[in-house]
N, C-alpha and C positions, 0 to 999 in steps of 0.2 A: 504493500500500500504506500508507505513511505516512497521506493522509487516511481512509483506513479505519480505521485505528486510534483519530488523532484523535474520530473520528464517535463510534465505539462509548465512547471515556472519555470524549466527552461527552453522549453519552446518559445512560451509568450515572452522571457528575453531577448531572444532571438529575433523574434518578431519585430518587436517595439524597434531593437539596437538597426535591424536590415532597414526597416523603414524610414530611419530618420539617415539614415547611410545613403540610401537612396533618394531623398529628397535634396542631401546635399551635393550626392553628386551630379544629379540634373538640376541642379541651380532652382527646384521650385520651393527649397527652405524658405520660411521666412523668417530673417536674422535680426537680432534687437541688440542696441547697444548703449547702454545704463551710464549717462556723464558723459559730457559730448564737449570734454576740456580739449588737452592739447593730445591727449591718447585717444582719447575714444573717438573724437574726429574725425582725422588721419582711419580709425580702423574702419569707420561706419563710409566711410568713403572707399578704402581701397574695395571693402566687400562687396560694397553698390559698383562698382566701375567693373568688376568679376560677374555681374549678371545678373548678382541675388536683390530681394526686395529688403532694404533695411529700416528699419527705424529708429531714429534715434530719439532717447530720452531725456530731459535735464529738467531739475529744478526750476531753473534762470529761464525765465520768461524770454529776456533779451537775445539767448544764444537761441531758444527755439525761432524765435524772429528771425536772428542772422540766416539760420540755416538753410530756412524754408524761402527766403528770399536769396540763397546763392551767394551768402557774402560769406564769407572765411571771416574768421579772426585768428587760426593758429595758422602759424608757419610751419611750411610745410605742404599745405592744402592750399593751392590755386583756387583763386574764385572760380576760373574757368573751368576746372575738373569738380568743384561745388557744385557750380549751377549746372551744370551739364548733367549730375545725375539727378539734381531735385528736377529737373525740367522736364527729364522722359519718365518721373514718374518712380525712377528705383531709391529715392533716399527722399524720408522726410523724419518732420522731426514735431515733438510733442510734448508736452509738461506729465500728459497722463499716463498714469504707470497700467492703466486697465490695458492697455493695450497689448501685456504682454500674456493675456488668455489665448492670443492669438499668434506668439510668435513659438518655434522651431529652438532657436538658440535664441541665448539671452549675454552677453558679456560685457560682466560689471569693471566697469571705470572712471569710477568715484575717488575725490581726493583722501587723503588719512594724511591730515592733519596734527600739530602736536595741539596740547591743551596747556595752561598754562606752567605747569606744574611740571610740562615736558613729556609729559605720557604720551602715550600712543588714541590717538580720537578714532574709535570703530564707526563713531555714528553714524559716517554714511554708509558705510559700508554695511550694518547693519538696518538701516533704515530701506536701502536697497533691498538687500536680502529679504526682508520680511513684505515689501511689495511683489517678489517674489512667489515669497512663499502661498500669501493672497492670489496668487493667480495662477498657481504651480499646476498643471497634468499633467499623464504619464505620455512619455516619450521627451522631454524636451532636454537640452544641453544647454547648462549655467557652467558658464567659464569665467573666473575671479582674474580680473589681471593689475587689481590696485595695487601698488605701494605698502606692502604689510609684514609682520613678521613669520617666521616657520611656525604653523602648527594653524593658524588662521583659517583656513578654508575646511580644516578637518574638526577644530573643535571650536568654531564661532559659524560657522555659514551654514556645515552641514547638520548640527543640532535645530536650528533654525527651518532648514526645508524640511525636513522630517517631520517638523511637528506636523505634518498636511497627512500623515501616516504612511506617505510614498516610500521611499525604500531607495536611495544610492547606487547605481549601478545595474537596479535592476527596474523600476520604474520611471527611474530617471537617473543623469551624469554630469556629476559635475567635475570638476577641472580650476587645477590654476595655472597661468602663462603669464610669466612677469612678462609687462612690457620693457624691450631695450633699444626703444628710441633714443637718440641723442640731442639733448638738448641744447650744447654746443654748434653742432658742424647741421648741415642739410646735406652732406654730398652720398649718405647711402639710402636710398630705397626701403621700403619697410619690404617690398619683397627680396630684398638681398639681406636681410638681417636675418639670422637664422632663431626658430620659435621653438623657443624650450617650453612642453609643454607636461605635465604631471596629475593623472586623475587622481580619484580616492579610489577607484580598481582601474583593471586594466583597461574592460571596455569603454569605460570613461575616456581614459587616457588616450585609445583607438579614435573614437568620436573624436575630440576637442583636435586632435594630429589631424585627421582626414578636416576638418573644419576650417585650418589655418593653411593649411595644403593647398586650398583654393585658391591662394593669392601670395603664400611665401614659398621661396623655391625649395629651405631644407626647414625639416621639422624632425626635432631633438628631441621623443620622449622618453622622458625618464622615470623611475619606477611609484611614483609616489606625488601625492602635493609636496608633501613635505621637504625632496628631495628640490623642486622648482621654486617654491619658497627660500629654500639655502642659497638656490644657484644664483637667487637677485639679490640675497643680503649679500655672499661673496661679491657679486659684479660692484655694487654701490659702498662696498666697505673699500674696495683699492681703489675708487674714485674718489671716497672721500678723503682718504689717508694722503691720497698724492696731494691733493689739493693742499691738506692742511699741513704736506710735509714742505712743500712751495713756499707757505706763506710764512714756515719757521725759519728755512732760507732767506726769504727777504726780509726778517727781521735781525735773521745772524749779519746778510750783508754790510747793512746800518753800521754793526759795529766794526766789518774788519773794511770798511770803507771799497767795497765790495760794489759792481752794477749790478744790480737784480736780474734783470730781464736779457744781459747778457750770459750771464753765468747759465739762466733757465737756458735758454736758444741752447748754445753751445753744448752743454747735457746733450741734447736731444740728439745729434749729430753723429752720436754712439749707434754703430749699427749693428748691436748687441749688447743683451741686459741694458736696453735703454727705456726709458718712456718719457711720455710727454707731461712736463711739468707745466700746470697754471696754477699763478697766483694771484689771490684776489682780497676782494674785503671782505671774505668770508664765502664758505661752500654755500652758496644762493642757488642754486642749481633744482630748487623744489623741493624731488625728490631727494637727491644728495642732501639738501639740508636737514631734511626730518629722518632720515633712516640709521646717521648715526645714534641718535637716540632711541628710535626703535628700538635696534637692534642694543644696546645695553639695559635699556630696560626689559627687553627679553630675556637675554641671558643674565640677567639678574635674577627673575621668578623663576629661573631653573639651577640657582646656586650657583654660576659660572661666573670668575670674575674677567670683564672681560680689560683689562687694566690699558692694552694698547689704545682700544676704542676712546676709554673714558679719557685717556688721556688727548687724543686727537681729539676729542669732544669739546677738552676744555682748551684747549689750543685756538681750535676755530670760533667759540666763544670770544675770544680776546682781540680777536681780528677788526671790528668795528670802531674799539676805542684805538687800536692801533693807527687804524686809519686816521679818527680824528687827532692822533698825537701826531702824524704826520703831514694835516692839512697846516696843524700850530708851528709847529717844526717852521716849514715851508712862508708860513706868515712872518715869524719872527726875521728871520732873514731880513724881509722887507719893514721892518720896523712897526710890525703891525700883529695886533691878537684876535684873538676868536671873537673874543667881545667886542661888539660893533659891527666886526666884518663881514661883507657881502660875500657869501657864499654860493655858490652857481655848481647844482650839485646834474651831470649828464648822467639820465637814466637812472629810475625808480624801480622797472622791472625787474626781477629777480634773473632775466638771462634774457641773452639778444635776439631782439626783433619776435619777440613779444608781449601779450599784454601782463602776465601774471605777475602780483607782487607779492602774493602769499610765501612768507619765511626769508622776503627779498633784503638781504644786508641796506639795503641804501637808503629803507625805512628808518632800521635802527640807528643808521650813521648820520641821519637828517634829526631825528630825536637826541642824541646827543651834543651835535651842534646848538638845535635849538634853548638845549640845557646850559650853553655855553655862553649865552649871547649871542649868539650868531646871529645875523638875518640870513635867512636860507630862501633861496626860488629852485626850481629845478627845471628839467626840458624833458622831457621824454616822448615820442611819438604817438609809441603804442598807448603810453598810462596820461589822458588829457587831465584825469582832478582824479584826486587819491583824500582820504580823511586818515587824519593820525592827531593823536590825543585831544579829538575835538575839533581841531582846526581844518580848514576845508582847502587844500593848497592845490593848483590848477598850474598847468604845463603853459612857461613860456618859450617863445622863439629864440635861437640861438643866434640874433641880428649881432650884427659887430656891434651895435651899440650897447648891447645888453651883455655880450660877451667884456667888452671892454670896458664897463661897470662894475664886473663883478672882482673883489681882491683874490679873488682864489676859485677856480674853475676845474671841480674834480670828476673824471670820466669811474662811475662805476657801473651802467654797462654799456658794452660798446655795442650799439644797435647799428646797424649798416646806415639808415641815413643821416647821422651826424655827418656836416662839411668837416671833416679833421683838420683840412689845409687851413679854413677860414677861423675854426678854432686855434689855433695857435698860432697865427698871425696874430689875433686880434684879442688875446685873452693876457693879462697884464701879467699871471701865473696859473699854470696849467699842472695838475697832478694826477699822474695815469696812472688808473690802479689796474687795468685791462690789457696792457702792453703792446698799445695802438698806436701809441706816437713813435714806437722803438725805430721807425728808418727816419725821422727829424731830430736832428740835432740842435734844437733852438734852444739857448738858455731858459728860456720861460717854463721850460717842459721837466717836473721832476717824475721819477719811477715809483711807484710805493716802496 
């Protein structure tokens, strides 16, 4: 009796897992994609340009607006390849989460945020999950590709869909795939980036592989969430470590009277056991900013000390005042302090050429000047008015006249359409914390 039973729930696995194998591979899935920031985008787009009908999700009223009228706001995504798929009909996008009673695949790409205290914020990702779980039937593929630590998707997401009484692997599949966009460079393809992809079983793991397969050329599955979980806390721990081994560098410089940005270049030139060092006013990079704390606060709640991390944690931490001890620095020279001084701060973003300023150093660094006396304006393209402690601060033009006003004019991020040449003509002292001015040798120009 018993193997009769067996036979039949694994028949109907069978069933369910060919069906939905089948729909993905004649393009009639219908695909959903939860956060429609600078990941989910980019994904809900390349799937729609692959054939599939997608729909994208978001809280923000405004991006459901962008999308559906074909404007991009993430780099990366052409209006032109935007509007081209919302126009024939295969990508749109909605505030309402009902919608996904009706989708195929569902893939969650929600921010995880710190909270004040430095934790790790589930909220959205939980808040996802459980719109989810509201609209969960058997056959569908939920794949997790947020920003989170190992163990996330097995004992936060999947206790969650269950409660609907459906069953993991056999009702339904879920999956996690870190995203490895790079938030720095544009010059590789999300279908040249290779998709590490880890169920909670195998045929999970099978599904979410065959899913990403439709539009990236290699897909990496590995035996586990937990195991693809590791493999983005390893990728963003040596991004963050470089970064903040960079910025220990340019503060060892300082003292042996050392060029920053020559010593980095040079490094790199190594064509073996080399990598590429940036230093900045802190690992602003999003995700790089939050995950080193994640990731100690994880391996804390599992007794592990993780001593390197904390320590590049507190490293990177110090990076903001550093900077403003180096706008002072650069003041004194000119016989001039923080107090009083016009500050002209390039880019608010947290990374170039685009809008995000969530965990962006240039907030903190504008907050400590303000502390300073400073008067502070900024310029940035992407970010026109930003609020920080109440105050309502709005993006001005970087006219020579306004350049040449300001006592100190500091580049933290270097968005592509800054005039660099026009900046440093016309900026009375220039401090490049982004290593943009490194081919101009004008006195006015210092390195961090």
């Amino acid at each position: 009796m018993g193997l009769r039973v067996d036979t039949v729930a694994e028949k109907r696995l069978n069933y369910v897992q060919r069906a939905l194998e089948k729909k993905i591979r004649n393009r009639s899935a219908k695909l959903g994609v939860i956060g429609l920031g600078y990941v989910g985008l980019p994904l809900a787009t390349g799937l729609a340009q692959k054939g599939f009908r997608v729909t994208g999700i978001d809280i923000d009223g405004g991006k459901v607006e962008s999308v559906n009228a074909g404007i991009s706001y993430v780099l990366g995504v052409p209006n032109e390849s935007l509007c081209s798929v919302v126009r024939s009909g295969a990508m749109r996008a909605t505030q309402s989460f009902a919608t996904v009673e009706s989708l195929d695949t569902i893939s969650i790409c929600v921010p995880t945020p710190l909270r004040k205290t430095k934790d790790p914020d589930l909220s959205y990702i939980m808040a996802a999950v459980e719109a989810v779980h509201n609209h969960l039937r058997p056959g569908k593929l939920i794949v997790l590709e947020s920003t989170t630590y190992p163990g996330t998707t097995r004992k936060v997401v999947l206790p969650i869909l269950e409660k609907s009484g459906l069953k993991a692997g056999r009702d339904f599949f879920l999956a996690y795939s870190p995203q490895r966009a790079d938030p720095v460079k544009t010059t590789y393809r999300m279908r040249d980036i290779p998709k590490i992809v880890g169920g909670i079983t195998p045929r999970c793991t099978a599904l979410a592989a065959l899913l990403y397969h439709q539009f990236v050329d290699r897909i990496i599955p590995v035996s586990s969430s937990e195991s693809a979980e590791m493999i983005r806390f390893l990728e963003s721990t040596f991004r963050s470590v470089d970064i903040v081994l960079a910025n220990e560098v340019a503060r060892m410089c300082l003292k042996f009277n050392a060029e920053v940005w020559e010593v980095l270049e040079a490094v790199k030139s190594k064509p073996f056991d080399g990598v590429s060092f940036y230093s900045g006013p802190r690992v602003g990079l999003d995700h790089y900013a939050v995950d080193p704390y994640y990731r100690n606060w994880k391996t804390r709640m599992n007794e592990f000390e993780p001593r390197l991390l904390e320590i590049a944690a507190i490293i990177d931490s110090q990076m903001p005042a550093f900077t403003v001890s180096r706008i002072a620095d650069a003041l004194n020279k000119s016989k001039k302090s923080l107090n009083g001084s016009h500050i002209l701060v390039l880019g608010i973003a947290h990374t170039s050429d685009t809008t995000h300023i969530h965990e962006s150093p240039s907030l903190e660094i504008v907050r400590a000047l303000y502390d300073k006396g400073s008067v502070v304006s900024y310029s940035d393209p992407h970010v026109l008015s930003v609020e920080l402690d109440g105050r309502t601060l709005t993006s001005t033009a970087t006219t020579p006249d306004i350049l040449s006003s300001a006592d100190c004019v500091v580049i933290l991020t270097d968005h592509s359409a800054f005039d660099y040449p026009t900046i440093v003509a016309q900026s009375q002292l220039v401090l490049d914390c982004r290593n943009v001015l490194r081919k101009y040798r004008a006195e006015n120009v210092i390195a961090l």
